[in-house]
C-alpha positions in Angstrom: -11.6 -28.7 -16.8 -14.8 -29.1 -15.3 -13.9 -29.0 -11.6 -10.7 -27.6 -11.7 -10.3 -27.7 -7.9 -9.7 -31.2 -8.3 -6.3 -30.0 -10.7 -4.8 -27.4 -8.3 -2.8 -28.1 -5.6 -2.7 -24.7 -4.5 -5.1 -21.1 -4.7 -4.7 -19.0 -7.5 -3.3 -15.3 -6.5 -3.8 -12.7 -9.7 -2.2 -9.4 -9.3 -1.5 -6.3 -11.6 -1.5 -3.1 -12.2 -4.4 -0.7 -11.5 -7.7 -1.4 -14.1 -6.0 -4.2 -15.9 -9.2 -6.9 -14.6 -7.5 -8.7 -11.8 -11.7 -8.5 -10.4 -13.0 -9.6 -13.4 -10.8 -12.7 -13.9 -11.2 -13.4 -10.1 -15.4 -13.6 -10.2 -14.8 -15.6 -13.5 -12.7 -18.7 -11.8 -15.0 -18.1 -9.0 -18.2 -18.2 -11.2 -17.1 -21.0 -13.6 -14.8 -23.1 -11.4 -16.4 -23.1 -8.1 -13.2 -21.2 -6.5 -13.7 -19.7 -2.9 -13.3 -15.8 -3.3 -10.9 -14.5 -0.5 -11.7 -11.2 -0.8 -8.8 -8.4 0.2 -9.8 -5.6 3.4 -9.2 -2.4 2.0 -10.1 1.6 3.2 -10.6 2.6 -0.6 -14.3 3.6 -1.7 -16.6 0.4 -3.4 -16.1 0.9 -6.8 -19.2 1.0 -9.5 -20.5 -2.8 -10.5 -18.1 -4.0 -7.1 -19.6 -6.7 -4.8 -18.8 -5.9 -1.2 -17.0 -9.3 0.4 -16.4 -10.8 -3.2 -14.4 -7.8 -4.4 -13.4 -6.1 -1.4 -14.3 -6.0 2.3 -14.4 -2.6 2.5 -13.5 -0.9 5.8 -12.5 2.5 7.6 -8.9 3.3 8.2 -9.4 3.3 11.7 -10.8 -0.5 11.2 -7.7 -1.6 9.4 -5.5 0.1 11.9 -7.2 -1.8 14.6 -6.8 -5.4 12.7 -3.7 -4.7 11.9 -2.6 -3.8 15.2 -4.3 -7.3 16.4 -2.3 -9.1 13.8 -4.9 -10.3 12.1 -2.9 -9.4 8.4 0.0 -10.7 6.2 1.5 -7.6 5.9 4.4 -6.8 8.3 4.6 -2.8 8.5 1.4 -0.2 7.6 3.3 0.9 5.2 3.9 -2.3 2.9 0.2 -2.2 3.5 0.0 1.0 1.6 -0.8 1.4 -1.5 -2.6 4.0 -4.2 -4.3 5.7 -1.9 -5.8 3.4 0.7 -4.7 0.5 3.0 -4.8 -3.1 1.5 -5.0 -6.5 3.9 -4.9 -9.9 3.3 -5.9 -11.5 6.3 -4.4 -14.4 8.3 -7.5 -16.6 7.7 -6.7 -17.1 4.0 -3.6 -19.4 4.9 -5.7 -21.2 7.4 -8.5 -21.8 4.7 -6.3 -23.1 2.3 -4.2 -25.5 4.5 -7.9 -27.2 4.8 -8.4 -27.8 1.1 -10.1 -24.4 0.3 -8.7 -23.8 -3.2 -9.4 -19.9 -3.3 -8.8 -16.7 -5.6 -7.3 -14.2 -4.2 -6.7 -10.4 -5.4 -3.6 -8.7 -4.9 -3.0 -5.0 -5.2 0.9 -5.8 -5.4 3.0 -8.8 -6.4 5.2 -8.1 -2.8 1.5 -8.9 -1.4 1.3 -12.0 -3.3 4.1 -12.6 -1.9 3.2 -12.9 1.7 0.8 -15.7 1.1 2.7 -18.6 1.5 
């Protein structure tokens, strides 16, 4: 299990509940596999030991609004988008880096995010 890109045929997508190490798990596979971290746009605050674009890309509200607005997320409604506090986006570009061979980890604050990535 060396290069495990070479055995996917698809990303991985890890979600969960709040604290349950969906981040650590993701910077492992990226780490030790060679993965591609996809990292989610979110308004929350950069949490302690977090590495801005590899566990977040972390943005004002007003930001998000604005991408969102451009279409430039999965999500279809702000408040889907919604969650625990703060906004959460996958963005559009994740899809387009896959279909290109990208085998990538993605974090998802909620399985109905995980979802969307198709």
């Amino acid at each position: 299990m060396k290069n495990i890109k070479k055995q996917l045929d698809k990303s991985v997508i890890i979600t969960g509940a709040t604290v349950t190490g969906k981040t650590t798990l993701c910077r492992r596979l990226i780490v030790h596999f060679g993965l591609d971290p996809m990292p989610v746009h979110t308004t929350r605050k950069l949490r302690d030991g977090e590495i801005e674009n590899i566990d977040g890309i972390f943005i004002s509200e007003q930001e998000y609004k604005t991408r969102f607005d451009n279409g430039e997320y999965l999500q279809e409604s702000l408040e889907s988008a919604y969650f625990s506090g703060a906004y959460y986006g996958c963005p559009r570009e994740w899809i387009n880096s896959t279909k290109h061979g990208n085998y990538s980890c993605f974090v998802c604050p909620t399985v109905k995010m995980a979802k969307e990535i198709k």
